[in-house]
MDAnalysis code that builds the backbone (N, CA, C; Angstrom):
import MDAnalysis as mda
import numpy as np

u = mda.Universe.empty(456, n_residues=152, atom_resindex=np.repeat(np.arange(152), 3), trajectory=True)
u.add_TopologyAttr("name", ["N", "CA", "C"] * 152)
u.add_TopologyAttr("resid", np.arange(1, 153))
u.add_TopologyAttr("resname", ["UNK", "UNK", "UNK", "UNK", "UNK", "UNK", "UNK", "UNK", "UNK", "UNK", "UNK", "UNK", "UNK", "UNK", "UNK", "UNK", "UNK", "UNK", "UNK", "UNK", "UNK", "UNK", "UNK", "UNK", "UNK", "UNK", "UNK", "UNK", "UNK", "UNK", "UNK", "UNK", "UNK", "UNK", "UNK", "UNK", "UNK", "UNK", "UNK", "UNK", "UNK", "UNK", "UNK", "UNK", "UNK", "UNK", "UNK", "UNK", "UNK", "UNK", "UNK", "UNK", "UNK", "UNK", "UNK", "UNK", "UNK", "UNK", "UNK", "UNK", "UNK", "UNK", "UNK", "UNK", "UNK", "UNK", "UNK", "UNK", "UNK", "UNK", "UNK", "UNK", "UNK", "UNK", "UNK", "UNK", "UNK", "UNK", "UNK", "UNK", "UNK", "UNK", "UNK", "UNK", "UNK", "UNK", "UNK", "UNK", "UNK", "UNK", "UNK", "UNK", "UNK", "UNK", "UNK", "UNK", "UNK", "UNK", "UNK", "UNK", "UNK", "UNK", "UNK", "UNK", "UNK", "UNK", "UNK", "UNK", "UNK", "UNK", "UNK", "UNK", "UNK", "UNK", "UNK", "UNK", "UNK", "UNK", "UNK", "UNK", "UNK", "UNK", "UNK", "UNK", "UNK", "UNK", "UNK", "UNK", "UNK", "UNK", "UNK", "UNK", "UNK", "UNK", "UNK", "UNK", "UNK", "UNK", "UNK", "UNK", "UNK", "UNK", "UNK", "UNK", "UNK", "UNK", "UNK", "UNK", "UNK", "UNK", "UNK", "UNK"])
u.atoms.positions = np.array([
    [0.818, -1.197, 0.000],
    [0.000, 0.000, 0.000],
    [0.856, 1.252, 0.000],
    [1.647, 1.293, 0.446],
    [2.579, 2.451, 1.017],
    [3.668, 2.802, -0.573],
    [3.982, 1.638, -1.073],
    [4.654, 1.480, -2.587],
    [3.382, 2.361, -3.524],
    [2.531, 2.023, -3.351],
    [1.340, 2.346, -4.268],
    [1.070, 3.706, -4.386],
    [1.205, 4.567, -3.095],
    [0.931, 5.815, -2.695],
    [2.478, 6.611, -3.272],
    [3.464, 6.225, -2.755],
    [4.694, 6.925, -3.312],
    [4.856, 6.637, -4.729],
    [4.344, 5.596, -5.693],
    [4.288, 5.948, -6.836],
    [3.361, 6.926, -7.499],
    [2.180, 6.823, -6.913],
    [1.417, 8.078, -7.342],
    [1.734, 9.623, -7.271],
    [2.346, 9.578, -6.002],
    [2.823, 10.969, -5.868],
    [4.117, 11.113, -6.132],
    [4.913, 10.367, -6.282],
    [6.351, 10.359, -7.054],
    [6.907, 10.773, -8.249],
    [6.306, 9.158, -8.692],
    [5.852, 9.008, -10.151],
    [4.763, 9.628, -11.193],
    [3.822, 9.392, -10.548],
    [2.378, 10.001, -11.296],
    [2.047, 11.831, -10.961],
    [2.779, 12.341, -9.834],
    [2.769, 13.543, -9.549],
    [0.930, 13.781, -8.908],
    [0.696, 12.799, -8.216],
    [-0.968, 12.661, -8.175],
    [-0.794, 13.323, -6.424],
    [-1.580, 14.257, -5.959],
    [-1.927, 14.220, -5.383],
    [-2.744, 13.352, -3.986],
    [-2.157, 12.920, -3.042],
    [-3.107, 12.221, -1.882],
    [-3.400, 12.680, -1.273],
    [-5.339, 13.017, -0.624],
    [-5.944, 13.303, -0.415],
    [-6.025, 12.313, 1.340],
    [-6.205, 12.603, 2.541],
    [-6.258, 11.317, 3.446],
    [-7.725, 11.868, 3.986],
    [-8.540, 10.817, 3.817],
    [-9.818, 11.015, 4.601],
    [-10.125, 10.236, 5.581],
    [-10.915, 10.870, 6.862],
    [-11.401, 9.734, 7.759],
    [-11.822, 8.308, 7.979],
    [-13.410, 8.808, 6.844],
    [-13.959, 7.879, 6.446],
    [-14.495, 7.386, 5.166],
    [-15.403, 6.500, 4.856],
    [-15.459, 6.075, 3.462],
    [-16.567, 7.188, 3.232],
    [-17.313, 7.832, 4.077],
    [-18.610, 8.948, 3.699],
    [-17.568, 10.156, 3.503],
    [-16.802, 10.161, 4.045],
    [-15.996, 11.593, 3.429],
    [-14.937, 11.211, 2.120],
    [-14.438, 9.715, 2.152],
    [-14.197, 9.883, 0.429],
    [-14.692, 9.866, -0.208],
    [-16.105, 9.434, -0.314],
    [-17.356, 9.610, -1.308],
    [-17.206, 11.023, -1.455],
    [-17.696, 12.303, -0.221],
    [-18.131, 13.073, -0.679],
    [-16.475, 13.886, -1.737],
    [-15.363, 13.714, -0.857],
    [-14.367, 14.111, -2.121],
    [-14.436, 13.823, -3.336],
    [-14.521, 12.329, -3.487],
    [-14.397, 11.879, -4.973],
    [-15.776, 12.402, -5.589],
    [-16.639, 12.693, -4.757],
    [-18.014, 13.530, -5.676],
    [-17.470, 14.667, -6.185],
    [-16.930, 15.656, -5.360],
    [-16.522, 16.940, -5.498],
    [-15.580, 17.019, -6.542],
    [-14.680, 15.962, -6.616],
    [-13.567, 15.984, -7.656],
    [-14.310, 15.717, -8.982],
    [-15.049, 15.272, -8.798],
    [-16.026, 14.731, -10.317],
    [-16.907, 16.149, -10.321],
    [-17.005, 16.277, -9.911],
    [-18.057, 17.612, -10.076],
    [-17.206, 18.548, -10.879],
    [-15.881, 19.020, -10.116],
    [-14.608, 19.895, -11.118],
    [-13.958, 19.509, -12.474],
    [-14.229, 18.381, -12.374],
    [-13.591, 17.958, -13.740],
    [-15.363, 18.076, -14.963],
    [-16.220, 17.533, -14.752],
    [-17.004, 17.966, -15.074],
    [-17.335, 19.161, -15.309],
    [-17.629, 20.153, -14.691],
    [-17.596, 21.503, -15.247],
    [-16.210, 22.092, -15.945],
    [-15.038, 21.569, -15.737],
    [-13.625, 21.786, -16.136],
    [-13.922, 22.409, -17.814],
    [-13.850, 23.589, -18.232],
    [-13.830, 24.238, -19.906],
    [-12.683, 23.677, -20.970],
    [-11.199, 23.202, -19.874],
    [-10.364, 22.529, -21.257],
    [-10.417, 21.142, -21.231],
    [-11.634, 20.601, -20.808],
    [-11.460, 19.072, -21.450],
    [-12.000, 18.665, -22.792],
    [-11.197, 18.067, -22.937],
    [-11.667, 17.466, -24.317],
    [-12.949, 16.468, -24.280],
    [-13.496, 16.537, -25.688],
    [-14.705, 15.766, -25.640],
    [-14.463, 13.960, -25.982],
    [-15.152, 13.285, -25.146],
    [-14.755, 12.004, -25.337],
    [-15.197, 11.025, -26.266],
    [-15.465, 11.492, -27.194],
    [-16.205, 10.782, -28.532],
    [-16.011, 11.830, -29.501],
    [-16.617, 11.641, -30.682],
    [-16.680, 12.269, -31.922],
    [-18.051, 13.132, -31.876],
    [-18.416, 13.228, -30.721],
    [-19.944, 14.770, -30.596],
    [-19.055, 15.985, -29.945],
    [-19.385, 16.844, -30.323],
    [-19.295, 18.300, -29.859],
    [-20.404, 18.268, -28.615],
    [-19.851, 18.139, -27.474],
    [-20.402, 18.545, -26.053],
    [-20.656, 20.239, -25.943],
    [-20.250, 20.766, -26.614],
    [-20.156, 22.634, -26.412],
    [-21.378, 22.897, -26.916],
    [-22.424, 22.094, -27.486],
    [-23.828, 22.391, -27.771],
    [-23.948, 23.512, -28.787],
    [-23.292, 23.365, -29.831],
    [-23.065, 25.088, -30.550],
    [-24.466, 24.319, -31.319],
    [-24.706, 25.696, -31.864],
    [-26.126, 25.833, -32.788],
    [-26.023, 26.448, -33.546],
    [-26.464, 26.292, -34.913],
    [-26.425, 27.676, -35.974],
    [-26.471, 28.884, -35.389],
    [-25.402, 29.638, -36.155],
    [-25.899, 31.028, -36.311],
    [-26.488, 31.813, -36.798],
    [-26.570, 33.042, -37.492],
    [-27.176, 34.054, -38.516],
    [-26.514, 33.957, -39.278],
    [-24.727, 32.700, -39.768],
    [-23.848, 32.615, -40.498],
    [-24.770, 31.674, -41.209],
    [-25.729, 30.626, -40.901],
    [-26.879, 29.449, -41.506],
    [-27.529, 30.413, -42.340],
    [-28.350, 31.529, -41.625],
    [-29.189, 32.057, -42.240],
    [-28.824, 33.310, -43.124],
    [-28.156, 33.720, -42.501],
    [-27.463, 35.134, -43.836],
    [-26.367, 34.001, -44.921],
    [-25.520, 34.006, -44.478],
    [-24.427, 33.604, -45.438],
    [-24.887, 32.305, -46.267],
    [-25.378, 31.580, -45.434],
    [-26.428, 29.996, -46.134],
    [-27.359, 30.123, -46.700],
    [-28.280, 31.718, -46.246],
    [-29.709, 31.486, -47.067],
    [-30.615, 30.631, -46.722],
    [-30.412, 30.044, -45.624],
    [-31.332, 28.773, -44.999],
    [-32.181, 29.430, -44.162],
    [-33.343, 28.958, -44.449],
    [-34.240, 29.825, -43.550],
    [-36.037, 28.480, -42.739],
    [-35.448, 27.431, -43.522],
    [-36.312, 26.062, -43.027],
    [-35.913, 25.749, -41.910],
    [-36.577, 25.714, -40.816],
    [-36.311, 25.411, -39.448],
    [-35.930, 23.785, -39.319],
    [-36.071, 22.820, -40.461],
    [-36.055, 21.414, -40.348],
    [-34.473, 21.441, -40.860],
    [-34.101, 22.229, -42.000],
    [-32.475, 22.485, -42.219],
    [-31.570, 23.091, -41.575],
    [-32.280, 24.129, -40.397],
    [-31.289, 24.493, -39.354],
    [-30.858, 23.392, -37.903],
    [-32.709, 22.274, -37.978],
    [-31.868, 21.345, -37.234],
    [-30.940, 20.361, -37.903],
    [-31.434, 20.536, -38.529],
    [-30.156, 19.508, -39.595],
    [-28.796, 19.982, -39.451],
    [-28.446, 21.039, -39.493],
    [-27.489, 21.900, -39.275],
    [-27.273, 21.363, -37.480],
    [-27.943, 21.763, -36.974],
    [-27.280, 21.938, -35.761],
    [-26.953, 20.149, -34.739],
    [-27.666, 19.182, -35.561],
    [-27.162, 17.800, -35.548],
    [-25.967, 17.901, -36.248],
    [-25.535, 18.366, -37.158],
    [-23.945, 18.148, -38.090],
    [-23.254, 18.543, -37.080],
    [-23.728, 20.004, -36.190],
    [-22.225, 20.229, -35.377],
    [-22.338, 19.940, -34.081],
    [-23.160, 18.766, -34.267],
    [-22.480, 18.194, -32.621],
    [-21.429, 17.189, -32.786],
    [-21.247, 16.910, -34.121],
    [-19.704, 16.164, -34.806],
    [-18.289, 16.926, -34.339],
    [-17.539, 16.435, -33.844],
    [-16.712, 17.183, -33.654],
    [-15.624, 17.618, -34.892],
    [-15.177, 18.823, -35.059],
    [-14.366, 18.836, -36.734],
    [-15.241, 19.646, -37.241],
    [-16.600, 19.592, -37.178],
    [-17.055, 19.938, -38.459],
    [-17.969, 21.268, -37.733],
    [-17.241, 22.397, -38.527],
    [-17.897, 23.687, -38.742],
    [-19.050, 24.029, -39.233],
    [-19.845, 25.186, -38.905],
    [-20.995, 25.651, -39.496],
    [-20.862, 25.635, -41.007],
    [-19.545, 26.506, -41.706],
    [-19.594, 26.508, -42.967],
    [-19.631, 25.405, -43.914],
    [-18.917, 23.384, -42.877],
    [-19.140, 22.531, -43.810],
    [-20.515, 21.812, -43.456],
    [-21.233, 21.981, -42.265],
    [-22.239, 22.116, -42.023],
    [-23.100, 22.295, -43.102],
    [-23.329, 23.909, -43.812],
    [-23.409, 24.231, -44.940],
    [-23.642, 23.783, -45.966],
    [-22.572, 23.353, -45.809],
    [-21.750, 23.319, -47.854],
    [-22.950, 21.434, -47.799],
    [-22.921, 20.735, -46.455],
    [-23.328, 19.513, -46.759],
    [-25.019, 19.499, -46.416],
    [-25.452, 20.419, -46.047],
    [-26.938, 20.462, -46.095],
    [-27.444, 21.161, -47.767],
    [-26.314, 21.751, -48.469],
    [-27.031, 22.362, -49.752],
    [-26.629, 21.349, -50.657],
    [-25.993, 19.863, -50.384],
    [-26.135, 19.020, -51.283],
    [-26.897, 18.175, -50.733],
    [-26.653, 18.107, -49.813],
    [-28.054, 17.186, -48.862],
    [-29.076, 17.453, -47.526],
    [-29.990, 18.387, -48.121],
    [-31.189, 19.050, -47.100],
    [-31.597, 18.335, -46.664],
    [-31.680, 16.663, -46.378],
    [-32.457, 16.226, -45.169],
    [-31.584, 14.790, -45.133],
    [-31.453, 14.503, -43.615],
    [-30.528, 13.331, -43.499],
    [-30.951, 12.121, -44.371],
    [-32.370, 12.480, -44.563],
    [-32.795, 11.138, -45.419],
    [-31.844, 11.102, -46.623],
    [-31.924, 12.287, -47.129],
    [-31.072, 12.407, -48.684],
    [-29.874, 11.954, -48.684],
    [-28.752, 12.515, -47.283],
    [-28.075, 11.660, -47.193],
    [-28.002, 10.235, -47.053],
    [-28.638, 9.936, -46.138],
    [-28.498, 8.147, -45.903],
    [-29.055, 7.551, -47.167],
    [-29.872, 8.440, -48.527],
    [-30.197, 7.419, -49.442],
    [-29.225, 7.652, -50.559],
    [-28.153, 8.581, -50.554],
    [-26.767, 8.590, -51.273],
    [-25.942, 7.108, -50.481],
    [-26.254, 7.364, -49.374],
    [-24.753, 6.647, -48.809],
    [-25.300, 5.234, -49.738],
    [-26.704, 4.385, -49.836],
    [-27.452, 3.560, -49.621],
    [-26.866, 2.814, -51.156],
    [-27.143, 4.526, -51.901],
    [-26.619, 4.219, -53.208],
    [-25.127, 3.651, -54.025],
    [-24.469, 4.013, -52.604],
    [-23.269, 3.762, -53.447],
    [-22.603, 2.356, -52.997],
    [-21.939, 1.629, -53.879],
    [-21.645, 0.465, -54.117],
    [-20.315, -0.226, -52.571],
    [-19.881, 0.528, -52.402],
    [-19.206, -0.293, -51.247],
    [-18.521, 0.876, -50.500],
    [-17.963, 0.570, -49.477],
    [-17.986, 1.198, -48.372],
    [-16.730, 2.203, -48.526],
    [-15.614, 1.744, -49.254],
    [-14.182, 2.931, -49.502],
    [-15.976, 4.041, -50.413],
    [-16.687, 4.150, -51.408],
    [-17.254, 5.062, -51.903],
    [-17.844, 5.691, -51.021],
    [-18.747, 4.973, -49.809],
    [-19.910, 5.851, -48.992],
    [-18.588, 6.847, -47.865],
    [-17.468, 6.142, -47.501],
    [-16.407, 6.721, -46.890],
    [-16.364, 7.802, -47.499],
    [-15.620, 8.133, -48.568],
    [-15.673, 9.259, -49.266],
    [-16.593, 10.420, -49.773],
    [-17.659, 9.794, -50.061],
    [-18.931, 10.341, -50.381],
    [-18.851, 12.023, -50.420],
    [-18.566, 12.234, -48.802],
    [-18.376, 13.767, -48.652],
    [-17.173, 14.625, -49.390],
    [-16.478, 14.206, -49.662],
    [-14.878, 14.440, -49.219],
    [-14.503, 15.434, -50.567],
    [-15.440, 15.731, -51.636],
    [-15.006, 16.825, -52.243],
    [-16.376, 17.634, -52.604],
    [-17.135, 17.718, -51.548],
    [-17.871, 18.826, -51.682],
    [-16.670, 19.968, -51.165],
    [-17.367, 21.309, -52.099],
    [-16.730, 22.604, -51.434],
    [-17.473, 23.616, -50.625],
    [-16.501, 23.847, -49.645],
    [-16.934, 24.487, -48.558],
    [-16.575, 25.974, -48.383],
    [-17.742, 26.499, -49.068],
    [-17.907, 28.099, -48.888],
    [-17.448, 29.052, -48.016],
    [-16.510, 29.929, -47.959],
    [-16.709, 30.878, -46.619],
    [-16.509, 32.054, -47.075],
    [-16.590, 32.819, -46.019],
    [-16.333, 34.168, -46.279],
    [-15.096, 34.496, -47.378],
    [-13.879, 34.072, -46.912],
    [-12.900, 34.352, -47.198],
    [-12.637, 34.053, -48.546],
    [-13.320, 32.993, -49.188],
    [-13.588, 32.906, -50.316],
    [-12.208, 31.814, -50.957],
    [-11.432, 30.954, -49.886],
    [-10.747, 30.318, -49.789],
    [-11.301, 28.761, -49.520],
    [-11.820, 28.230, -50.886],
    [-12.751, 27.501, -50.933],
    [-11.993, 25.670, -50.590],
    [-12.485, 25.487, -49.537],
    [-12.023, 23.676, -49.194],
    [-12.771, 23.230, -49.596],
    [-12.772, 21.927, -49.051],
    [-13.514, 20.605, -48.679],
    [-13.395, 20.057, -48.269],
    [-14.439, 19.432, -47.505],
    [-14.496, 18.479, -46.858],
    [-13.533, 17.638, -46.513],
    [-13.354, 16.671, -47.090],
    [-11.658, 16.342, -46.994],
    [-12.521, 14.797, -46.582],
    [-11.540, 13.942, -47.061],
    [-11.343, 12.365, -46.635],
    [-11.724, 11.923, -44.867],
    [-11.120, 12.533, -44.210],
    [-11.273, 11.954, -42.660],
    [-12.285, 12.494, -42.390],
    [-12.859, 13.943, -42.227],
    [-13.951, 14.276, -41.881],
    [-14.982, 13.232, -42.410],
    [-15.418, 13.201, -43.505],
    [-16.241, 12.519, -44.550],
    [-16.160, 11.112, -44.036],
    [-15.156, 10.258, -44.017],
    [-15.302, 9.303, -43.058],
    [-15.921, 9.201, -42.022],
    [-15.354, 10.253, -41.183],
    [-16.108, 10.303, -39.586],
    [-17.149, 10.363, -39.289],
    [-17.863, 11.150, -40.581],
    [-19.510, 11.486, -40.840],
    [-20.024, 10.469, -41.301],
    [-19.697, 9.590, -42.242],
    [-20.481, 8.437, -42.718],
    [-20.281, 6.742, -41.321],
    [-19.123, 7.208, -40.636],
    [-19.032, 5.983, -39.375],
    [-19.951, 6.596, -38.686],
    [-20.716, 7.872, -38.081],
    [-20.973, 8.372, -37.572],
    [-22.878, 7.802, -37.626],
    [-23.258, 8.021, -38.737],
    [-24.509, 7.837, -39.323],
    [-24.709, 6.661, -39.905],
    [-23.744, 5.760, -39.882],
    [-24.048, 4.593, -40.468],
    [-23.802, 2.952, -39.639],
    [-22.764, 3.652, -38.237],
    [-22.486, 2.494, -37.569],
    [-23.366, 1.902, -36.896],
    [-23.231, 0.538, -36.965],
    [-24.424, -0.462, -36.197],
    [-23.932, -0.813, -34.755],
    [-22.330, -1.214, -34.467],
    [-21.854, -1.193, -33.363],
    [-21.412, 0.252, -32.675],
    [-21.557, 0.541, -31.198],
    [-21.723, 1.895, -31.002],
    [-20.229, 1.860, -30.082],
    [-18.943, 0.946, -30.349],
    [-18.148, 0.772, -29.496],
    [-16.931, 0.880, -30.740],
    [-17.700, 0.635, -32.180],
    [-16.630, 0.780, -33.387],
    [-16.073, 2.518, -33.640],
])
């Protein structure tokens, strides 16, 4: 036990905490979960955007989108993590309703194509410095919407 503790704080640089009892390490280890939980630089632990962003007036001015069923559409794309309002965008004006997507993906012949699928739409912005989508994103989006195991 005593090996265990000096590696943590040695080695691991971990902090030990000594409590009375097991009701007061509960309530620490609550409290410590509580800080890391509200904590602003953690990273998100999956491929969703936890920061809850939602379209802006960048959907509706710069997009022209003004269907409340394409702004949720929009605002399901960016709980993906990676993916911006503007490719957000660029992939609701080739495909306005997830159905449209999932009946492209449906269409295409094997899985390197539905992978790709996205990966050279272009993505509009201000700046007029026109991308796309790109290969990994486009991947991430079609594992995303298409996986049957939720651990792949």
């Amino acid at each position: 036990m005593i090996d265990w503790i000096f590696y943590l704080t040695l080695d691991l640089l971990y902090d030990v905490y000594e409590t009375k009892n097991s009701k007061e390490s509960l309530e620490y280890l609550i409290n410590c979960s509580k800080i890391v939980a509200d904590s602003k630089n953690k990273k998100p632990l999956n491929n969703y955007d936890n920061k809850g962003q939602t379209w802006t007036s960048l959907s509706t001015d710069f997009g022209n989108i003004k269907d409340d069923l394409t702004l949720d559409w929009i605002n399901m794309l960016l709980t993906i993590s990676g993916l911006t309002e503007y490719k957000a965008i660029a992939i609701v004006k080739k495909y306005p309703t997830i159905t449209s997507l999932m009946k492209s993906y449906l269409a295409c012949n094997d899985a390197k194509s539905k992978e790709n699928m996205l990966t050279d739409i272009i993505v509009d912005t201000e700046s007029d410095n026109n991308k796309k989508i790109g290969k990994s994103l486009s991947n991430k989006i079609y594992r995303i919407f298409t996986v049957i195991d939720p651990n792949e």
